[in-house]
NULUMFI-598827 format. One record per residue (C-alpha): residue number from 1; x, y, z; chain; residue in three letters. Coordinates in Angstrom, 1 decimal. Each point is the difference from the previous one (the first is absolute). Layout:
<recs>
pos:c1:c2:c3:unit:code
NUM:X:Y:Z:A:ALA
...
</recs>
This chain:
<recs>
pos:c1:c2:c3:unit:code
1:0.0:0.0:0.0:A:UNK
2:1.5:3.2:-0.8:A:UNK
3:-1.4:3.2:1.6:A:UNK
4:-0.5:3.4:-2.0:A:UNK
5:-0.2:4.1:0.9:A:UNK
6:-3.5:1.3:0.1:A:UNK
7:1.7:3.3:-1.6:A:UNK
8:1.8:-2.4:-2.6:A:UNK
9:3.8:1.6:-0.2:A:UNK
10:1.8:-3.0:1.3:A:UNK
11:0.5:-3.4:-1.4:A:UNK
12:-1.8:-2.9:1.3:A:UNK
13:2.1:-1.3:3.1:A:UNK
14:-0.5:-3.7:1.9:A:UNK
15:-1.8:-0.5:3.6:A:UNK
16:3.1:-0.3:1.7:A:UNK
17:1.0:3.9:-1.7:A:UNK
18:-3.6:0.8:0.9:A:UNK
19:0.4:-0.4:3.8:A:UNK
20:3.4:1.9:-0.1:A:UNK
21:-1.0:3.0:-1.9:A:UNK
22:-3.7:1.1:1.8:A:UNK
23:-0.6:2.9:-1.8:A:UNK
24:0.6:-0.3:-3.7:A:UNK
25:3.2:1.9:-1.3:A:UNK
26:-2.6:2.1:-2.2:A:UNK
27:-2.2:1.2:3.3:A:UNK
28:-2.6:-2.5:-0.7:A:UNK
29:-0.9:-3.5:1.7:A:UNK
30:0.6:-3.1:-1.1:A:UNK
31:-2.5:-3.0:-1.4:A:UNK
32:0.4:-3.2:-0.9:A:UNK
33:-0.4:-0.2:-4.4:A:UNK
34:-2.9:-2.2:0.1:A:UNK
35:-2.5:-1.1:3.1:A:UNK
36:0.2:-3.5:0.2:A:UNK
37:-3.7:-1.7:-0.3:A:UNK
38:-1.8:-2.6:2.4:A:UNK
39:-2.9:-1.7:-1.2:A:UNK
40:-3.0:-1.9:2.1:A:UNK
41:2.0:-3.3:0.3:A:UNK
42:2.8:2.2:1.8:A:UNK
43:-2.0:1.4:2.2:A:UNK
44:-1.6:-3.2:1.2:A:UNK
45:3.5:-1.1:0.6:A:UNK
46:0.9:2.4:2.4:A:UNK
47:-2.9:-0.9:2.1:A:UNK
48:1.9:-1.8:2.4:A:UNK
49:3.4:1.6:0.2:A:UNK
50:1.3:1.4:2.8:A:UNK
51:0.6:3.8:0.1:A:UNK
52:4.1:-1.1:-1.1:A:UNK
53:-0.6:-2.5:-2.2:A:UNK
54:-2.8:2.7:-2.0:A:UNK
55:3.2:2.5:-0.2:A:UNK
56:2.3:-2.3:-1.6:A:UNK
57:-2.7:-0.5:-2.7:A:UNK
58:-0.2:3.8:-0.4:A:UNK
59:3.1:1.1:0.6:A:UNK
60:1.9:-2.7:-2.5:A:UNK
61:-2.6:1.8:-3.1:A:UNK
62:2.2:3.1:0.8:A:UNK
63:3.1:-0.9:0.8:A:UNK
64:2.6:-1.3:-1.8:A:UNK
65:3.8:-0.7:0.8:A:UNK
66:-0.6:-1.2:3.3:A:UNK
67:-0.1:-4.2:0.4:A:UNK
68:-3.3:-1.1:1.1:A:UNK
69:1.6:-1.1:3.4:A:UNK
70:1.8:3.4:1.1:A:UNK
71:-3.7:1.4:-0.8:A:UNK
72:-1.4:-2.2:2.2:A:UNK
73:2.5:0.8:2.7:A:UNK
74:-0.6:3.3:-0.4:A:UNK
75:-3.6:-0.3:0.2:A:UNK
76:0.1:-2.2:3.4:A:UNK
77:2.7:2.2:1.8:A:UNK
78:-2.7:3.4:-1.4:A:UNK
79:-3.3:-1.8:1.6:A:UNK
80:1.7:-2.0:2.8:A:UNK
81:-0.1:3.3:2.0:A:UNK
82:-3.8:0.1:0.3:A:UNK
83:-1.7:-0.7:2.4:A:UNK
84:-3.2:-1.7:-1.3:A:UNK
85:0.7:-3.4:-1.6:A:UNK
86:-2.5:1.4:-3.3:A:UNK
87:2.6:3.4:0.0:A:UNK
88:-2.9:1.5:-1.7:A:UNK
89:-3.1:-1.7:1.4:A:UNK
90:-3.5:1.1:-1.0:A:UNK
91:-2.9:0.0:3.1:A:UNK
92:-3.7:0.5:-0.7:A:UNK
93:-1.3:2.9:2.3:A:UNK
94:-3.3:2.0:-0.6:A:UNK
95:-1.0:-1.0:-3.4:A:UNK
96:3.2:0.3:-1.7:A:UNK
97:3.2:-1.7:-0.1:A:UNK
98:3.2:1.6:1.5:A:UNK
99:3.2:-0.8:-1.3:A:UNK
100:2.7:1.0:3.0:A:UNK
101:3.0:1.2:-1.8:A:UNK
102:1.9:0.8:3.7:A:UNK
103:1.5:-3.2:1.2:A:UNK
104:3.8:0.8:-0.9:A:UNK
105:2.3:1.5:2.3:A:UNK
106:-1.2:3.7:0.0:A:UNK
107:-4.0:-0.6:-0.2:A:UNK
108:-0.6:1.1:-3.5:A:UNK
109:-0.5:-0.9:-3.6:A:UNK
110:3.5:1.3:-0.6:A:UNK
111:1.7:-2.7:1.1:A:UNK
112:-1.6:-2.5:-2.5:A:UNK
113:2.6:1.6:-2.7:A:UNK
114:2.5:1.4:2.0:A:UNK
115:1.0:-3.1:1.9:A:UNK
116:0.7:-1.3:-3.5:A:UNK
117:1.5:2.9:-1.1:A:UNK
118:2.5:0.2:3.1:A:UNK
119:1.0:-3.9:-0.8:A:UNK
120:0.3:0.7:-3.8:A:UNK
121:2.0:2.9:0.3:A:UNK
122:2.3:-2.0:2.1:A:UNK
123:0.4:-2.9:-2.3:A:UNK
124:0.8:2.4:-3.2:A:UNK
125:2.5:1.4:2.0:A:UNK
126:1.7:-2.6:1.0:A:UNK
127:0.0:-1.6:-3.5:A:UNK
128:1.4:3.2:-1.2:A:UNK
129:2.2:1.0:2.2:A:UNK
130:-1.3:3.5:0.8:A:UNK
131:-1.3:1.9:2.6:A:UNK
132:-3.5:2.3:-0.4:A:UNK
133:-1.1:3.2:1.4:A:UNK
134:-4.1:0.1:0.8:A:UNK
135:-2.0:3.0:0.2:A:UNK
136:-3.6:0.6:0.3:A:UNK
137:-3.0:2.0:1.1:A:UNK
138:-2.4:-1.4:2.1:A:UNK
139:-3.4:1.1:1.2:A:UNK
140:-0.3:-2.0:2.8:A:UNK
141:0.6:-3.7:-1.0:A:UNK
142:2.4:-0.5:-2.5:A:UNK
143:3.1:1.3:1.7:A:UNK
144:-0.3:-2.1:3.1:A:UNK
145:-0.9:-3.2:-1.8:A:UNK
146:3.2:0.8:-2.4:A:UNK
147:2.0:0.7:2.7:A:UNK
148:-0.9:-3.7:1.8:A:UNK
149:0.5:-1.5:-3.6:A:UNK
150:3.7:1.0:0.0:A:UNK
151:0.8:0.7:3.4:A:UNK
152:3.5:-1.2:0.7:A:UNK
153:0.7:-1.8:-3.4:A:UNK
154:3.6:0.8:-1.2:A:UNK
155:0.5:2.1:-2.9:A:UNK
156:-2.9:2.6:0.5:A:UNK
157:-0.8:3.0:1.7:A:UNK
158:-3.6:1.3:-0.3:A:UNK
159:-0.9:3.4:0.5:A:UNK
160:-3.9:0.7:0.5:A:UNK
161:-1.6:3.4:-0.1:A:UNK
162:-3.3:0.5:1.7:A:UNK
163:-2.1:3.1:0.2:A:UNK
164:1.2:1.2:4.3:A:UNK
165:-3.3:-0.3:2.0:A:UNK
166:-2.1:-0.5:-2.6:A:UNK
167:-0.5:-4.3:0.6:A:UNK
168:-1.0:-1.9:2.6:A:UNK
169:1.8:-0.5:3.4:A:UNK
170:0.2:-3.7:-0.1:A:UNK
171:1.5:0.1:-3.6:A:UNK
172:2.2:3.2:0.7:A:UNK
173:1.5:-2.7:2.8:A:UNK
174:0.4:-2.8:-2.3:A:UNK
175:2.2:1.4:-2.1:A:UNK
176:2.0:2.3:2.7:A:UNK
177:0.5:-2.5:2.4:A:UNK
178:1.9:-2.2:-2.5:A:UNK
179:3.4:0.9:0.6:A:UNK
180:2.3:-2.4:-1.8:A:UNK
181:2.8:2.1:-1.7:A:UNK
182:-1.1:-0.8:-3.8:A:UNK
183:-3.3:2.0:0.6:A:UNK
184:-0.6:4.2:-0.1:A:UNK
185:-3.2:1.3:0.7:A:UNK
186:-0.6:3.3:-1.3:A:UNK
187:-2.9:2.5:1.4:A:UNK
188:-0.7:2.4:-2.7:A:UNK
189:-1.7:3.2:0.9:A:UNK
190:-2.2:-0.1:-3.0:A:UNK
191:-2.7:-2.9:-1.0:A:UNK
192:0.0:-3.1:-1.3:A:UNK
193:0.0:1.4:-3.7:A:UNK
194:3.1:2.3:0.8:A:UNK
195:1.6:-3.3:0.7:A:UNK
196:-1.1:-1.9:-2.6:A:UNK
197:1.0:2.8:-2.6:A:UNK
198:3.4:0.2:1.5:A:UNK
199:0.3:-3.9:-0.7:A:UNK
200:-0.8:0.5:-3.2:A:UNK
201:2.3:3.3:-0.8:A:UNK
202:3.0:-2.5:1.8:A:UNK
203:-0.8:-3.1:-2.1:A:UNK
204:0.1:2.5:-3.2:A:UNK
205:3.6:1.2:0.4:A:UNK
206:1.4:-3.4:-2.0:A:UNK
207:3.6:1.0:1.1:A:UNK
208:-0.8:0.3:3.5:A:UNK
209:-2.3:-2.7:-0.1:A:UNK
210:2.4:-2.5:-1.7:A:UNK
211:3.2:1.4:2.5:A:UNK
212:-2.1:-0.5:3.2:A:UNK
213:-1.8:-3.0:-1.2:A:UNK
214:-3.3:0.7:0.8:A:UNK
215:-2.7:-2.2:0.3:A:UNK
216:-3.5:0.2:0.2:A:UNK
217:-2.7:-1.5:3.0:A:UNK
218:-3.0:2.2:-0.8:A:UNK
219:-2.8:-1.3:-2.3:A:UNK
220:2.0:1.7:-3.2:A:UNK
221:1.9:-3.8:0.1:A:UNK
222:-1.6:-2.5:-1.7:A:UNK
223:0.4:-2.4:2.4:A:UNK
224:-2.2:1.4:2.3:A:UNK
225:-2.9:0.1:-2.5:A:UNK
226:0.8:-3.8:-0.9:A:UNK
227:0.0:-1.1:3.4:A:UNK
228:-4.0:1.1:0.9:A:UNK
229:-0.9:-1.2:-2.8:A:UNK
230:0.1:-3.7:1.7:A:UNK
231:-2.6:1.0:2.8:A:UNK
232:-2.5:1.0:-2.6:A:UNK
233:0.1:-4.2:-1.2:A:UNK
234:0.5:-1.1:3.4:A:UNK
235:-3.2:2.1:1.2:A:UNK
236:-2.0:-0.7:-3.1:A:UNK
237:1.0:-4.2:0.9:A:UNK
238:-1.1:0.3:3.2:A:UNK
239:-3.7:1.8:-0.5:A:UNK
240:-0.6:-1.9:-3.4:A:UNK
241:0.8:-2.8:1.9:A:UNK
242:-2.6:0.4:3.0:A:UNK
243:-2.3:2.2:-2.2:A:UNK
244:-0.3:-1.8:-3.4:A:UNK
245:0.2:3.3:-1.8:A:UNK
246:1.3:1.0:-3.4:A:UNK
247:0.9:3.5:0.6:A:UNK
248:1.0:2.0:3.2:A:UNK
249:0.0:3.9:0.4:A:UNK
250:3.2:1.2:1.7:A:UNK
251:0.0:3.4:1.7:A:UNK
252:3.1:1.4:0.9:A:UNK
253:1.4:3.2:2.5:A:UNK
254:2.2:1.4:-2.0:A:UNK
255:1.7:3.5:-0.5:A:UNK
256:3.7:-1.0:-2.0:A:UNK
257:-2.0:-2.5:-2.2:A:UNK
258:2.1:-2.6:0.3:A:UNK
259:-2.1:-2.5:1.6:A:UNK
260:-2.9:0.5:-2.3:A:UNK
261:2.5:-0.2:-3.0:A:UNK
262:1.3:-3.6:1.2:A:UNK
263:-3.8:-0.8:-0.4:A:UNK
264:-0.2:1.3:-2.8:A:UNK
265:3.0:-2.3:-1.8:A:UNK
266:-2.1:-2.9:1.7:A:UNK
267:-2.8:0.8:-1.7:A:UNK
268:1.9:0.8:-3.1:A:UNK
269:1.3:-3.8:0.6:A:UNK
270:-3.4:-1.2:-0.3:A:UNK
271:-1.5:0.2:3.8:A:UNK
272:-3.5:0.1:-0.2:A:UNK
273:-0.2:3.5:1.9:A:UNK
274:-3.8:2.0:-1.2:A:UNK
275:1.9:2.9:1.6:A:UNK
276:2.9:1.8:1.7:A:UNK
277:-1.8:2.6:2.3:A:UNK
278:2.5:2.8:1.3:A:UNK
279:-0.6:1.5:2.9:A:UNK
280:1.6:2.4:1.2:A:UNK
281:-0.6:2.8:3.3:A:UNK
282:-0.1:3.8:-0.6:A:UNK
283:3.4:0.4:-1.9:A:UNK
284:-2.0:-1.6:-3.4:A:UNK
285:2.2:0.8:-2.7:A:UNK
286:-0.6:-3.7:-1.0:A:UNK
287:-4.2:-0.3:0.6:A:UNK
288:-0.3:3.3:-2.2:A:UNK
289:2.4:-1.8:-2.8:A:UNK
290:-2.5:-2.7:-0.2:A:UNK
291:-3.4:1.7:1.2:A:UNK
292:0.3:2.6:-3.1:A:UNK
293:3.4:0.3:-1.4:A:UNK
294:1.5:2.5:2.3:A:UNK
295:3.9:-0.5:0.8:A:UNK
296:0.9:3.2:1.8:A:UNK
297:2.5:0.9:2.8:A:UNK
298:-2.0:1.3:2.8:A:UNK
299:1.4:1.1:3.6:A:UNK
300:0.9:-2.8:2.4:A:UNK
301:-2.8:-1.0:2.8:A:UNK
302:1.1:-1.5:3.3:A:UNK
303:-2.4:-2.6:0.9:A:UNK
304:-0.5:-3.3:2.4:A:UNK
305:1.5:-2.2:-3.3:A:UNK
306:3.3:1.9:-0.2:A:UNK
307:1.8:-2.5:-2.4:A:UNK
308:-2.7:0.9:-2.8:A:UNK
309:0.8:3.9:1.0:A:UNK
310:1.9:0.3:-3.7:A:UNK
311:-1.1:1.8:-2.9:A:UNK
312:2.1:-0.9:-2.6:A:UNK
313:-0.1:-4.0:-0.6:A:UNK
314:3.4:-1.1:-1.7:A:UNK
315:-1.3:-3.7:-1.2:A:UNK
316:-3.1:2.1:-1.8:A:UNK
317:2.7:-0.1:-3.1:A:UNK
318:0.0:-2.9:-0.4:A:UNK
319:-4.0:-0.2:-0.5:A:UNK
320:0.1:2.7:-2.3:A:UNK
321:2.5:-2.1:-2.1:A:UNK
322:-2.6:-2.6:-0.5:A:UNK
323:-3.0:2.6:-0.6:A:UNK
324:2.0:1.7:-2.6:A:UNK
325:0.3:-2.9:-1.8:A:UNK
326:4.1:-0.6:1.1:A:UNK
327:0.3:3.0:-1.9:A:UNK
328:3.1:1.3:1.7:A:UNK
329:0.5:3.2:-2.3:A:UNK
330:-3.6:0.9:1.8:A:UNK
331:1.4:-1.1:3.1:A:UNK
332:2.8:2.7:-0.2:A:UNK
333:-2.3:2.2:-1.1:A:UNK
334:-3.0:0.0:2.9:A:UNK
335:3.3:-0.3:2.5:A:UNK
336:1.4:3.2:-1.4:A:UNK
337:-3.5:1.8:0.3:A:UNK
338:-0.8:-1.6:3.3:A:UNK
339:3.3:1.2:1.6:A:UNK
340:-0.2:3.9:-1.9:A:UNK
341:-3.9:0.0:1.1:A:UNK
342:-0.4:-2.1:2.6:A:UNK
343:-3.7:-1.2:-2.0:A:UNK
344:-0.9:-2.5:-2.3:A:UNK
345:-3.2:-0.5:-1.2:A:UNK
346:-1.6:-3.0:-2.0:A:UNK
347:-2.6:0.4:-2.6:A:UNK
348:-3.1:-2.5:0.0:A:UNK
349:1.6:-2.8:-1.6:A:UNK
350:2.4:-0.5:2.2:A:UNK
351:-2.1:0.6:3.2:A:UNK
352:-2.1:-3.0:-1.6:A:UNK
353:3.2:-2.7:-0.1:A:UNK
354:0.4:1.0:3.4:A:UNK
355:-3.0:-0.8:1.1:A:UNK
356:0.4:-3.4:-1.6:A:UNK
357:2.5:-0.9:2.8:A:UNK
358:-0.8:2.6:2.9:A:UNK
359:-2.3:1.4:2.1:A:UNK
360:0.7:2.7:2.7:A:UNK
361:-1.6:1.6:2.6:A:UNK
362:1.9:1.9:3.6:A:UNK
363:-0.7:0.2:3.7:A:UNK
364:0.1:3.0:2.2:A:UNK
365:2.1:0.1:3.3:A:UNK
366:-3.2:0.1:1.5:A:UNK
367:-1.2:-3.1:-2.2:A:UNK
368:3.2:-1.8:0.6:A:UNK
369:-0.6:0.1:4.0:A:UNK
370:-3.8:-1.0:-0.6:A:UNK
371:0.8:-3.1:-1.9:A:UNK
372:2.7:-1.1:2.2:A:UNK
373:-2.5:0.2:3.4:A:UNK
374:-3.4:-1.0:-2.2:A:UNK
375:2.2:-3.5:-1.3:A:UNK
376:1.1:-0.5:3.6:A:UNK
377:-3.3:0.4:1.3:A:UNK
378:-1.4:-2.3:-2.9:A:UNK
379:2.7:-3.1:-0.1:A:UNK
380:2.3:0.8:3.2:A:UNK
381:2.8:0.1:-2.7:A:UNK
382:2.6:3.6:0.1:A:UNK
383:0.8:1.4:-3.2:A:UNK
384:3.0:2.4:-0.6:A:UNK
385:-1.4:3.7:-1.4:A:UNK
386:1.8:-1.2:-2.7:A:UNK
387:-1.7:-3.2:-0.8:A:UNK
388:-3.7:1.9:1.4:A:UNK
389:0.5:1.9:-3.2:A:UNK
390:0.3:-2.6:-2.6:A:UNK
391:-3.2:-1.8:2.3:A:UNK
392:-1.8:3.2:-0.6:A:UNK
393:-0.1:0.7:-3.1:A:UNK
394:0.3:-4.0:-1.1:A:UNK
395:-3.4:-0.6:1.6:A:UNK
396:-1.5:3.2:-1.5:A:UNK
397:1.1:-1.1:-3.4:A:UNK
398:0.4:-3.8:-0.6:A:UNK
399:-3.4:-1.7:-0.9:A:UNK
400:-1.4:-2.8:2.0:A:UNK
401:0.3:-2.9:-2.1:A:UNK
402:4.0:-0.1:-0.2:A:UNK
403:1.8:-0.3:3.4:A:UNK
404:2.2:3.0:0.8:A:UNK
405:3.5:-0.2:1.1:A:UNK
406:1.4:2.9:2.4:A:UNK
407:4.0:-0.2:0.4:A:UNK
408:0.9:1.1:3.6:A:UNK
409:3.0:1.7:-0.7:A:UNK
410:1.0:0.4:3.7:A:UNK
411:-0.3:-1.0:3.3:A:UNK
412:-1.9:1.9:1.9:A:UNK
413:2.0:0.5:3.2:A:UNK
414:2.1:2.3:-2.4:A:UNK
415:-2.8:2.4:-0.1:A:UNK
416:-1.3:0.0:3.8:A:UNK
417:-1.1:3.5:0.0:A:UNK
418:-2.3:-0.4:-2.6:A:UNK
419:-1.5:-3.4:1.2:A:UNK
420:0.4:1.1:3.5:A:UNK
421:-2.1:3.3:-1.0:A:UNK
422:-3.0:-2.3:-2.3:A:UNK
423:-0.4:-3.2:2.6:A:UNK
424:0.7:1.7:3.3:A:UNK
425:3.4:-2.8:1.1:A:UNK
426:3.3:-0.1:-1.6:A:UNK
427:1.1:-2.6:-2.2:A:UNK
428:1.5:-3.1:1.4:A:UNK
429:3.6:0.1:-0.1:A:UNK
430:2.0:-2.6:-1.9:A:UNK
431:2.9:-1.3:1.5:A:UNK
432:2.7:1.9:-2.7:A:UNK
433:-2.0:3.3:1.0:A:UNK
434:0.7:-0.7:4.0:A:UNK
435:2.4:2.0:1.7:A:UNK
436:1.0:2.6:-3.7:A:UNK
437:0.1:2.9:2.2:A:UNK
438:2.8:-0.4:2.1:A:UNK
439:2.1:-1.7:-2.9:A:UNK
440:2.9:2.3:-1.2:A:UNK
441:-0.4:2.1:-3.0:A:UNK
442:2.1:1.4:-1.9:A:UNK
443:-1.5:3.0:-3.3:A:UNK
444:1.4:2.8:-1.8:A:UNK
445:-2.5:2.9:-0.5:A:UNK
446:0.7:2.2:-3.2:A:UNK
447:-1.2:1.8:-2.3:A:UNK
448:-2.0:-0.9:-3.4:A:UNK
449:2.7:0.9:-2.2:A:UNK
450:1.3:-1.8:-2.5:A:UNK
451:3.6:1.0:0.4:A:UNK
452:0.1:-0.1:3.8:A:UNK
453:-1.2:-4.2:-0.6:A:UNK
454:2.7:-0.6:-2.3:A:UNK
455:2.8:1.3:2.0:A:UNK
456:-1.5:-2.4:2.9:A:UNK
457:-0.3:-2.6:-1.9:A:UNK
458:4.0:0.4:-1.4:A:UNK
459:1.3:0.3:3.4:A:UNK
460:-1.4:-3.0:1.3:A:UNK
461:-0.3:-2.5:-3.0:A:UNK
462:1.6:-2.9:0.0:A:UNK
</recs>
């Protein structure tokens, strides 16, 4: 499998060039040439696969260059860190089927790829002889969920920016409190866009980016699109399996698009999805893309979801790739207008082809808290404000005769305010959570400048 720019200026490359470069060298992101395709007699098959076995399958259509059993290896030592014997298991609660992404070592759907990630990274490496650089902007999840996929592991520092008081307490202390001397956390005085644009700017100076030997965790690596795409099989198995159906709805939290775009390659692949429904909370760059064509920077909103708090979603490129019609000259062009305009809008046509694969609807903060206490109250089960939102606006969207399928994104102990605020008692505690307080930190604070990153990141690379 060789993997393409969605802009179109470099040569095709090979997976293993894929997960090394991140960002292409011409700005845009990288896809596979083709999408493989499953049929009906594949599906069936992975009906009884366990959640490791299912990611081989997947995986192997994507990779190439690796030997079946380092893949495997790869894949155990990735999913061996969960703690739910499913890693991804799916629970019926209130109508709807849930599908708990948060069983890896940082409670969230981040570590699904980035486990694999962190062990891949390592194994290129070591088979090249090289050492790596990692940078990346993080929301909320992503950065501590990288930073536990390559904590320790020789030959790579990581260096993650997050937007300073602007996430969660629980995952501000996940990534500070890591401390191993391979890992810089970074609190920008800015948002989570400053830091994803300053990412970007880094990863689009070739020289520095070929000298420091950057590589890339957030959702611009291909890897971490490739890896959800398993749980989208793996949850469609499991309800097809107690349900009977033929088609499942999934709705998905989402503000960077990532997830929803790993559903859509698995539906792409053949899944039987009706639709994708994107929800997102108050910061709805995304719902206003799919609702009537709208993509237009608007001002940041803090809100009780803060790792959807973004409003400009880097994986919606690759989308626009496919809804051009892989045109990448129109690619190029909609990027340059985008980024001199900060707008694009999309005639009728287009808003039509969308609506063939999404719907989208959002959720207030004030919605968010609702759902949160009203599901309690109604199954006894806690949702994250993140995974409220996608429960929302799944249930106010997906018709009754096809089951819907939330993904919890997180745990919900990482968002105790907010579930603390809707059902009146904190979130119980899990035991990796115990005690985060009083572990050591360490954190730089700085400022959201490009220039100010780089000279950090030169002092202390490895």
């Amino acid at each position: 499998m060789q993997y393409i720019s969605t802009r179109g200026q470099i040569q095709a490359v090979s997976f293993k060039e894929a997960v090394m470069m991140g960002l292409a060298d011409d700005g845009g992101l990288l896809l596979p040439v083709t999408i493989p395709q499953l049929n009906a007699e594949d599906l069936a098959a992975f009906t009884d696969l366990t959640y490791p076995e299912l990611a081989q399958r997947i995986l192997s259509l994507f990779v190439e260059g690796l030997p079946p059993t380092d893949l495997k290896n790869l894949i155990d030592r990735s999913y061996g860190s969960f703690d739910h014997p499913e890693v991804t298991p799916v629970v019926r609660q209130g109508g709807l089927y849930i599908l708990e992404l948060f069983h890896g070592p940082t409670l969230a759907f981040k570590d699904v790829a980035l486990q694999f990630l962190g062990n891949l990274f390592e194994y290129l490496l070591k088979e090249r002889g090289e050492k790596m650089n990692i940078i990346g902007a993080t929301s909320g999840d992503t950065g501590s969920a990288a930073i536990y996929g390559v904590r320790g592991k020789e030959n790579i520092h990581i260096f993650i920016l997050h937007p300073h008081q602007k996430v969660s307490l629980i995952q501000e202390l996940q990534m500070t409190t890591v401390t191993d001397a391979n890992v810089f956390n970074l609190a920008i005085r800015g948002t989570f866009d400053d830091g994803q644009r300053i990412v970007k700017e880094i990863f689009g100076d070739l020289e520095f980016k070929t000298r420091l030997s950057l590589g890339a965790v957030n959702s611009i690596n291909w890897v971490r699109v490739l890896a959800q795409v398993v749980y989208y099989f793996y949850a469609f198995s499991r309800v097809k399996k107690d349900t009977g159906c033929s088609e499942v709805y999934f709705s998905v939290p989402t503000g960077n698009f990532g997830d929803i775009f790993a559903g859509y390659i698995a539906k792409r692949m053949g899944l039987p999805v009706r639709r994708l429904i994107l929800a997102t909370n108050e910061n709805d760059i995304l719902s206003r893309f799919v609702s009537r064509g709208d993509y237009s920077i608007a001002k940041v909103v803090e809100t009780p979801s803060p790792s959807m708090d973004i409003q400009l979603a880097s994986n919606f490129e690759r989308y626009l790739y496919y809804l051009l019609d892989e045109n990448p000259a129109e690619v190029r062009r909609s990027m340059a207008e985008f980024s001199r305009s900060g707008r694009l809008s999309f005639d009728v046509s287009l808003q039509q082809r969308v609506a063939q694969d999404f719907l989208s609807g959002s959720a207030t903060c004030t919605e968010t808290i609702r759902t949160i206490r009203d599901f309690h109250q109604k199954t006894g089960y806690v949702l994250d404000p993140h995974t409220a939102i996608g429960v929302k606006v799944g249930q106010q969207l997906a018709e009754g005769d096809c089951p819907l399928i939330c993904l919890a994104t997180a745990h919900p102990a990482k968002f105790g305010d907010a579930v603390l605020e809707a059902t009146g008692t904190p979130p119980i505690m899990p035991a990796s959570l115990k005690g985060i307080e009083q572990r050591p930190r360490r954190c730089d604070i700085i400022d959201a400048d490009t220039e100010t990153i780089r000279r950090f990141v030169v002092r202390n690379s490895c």
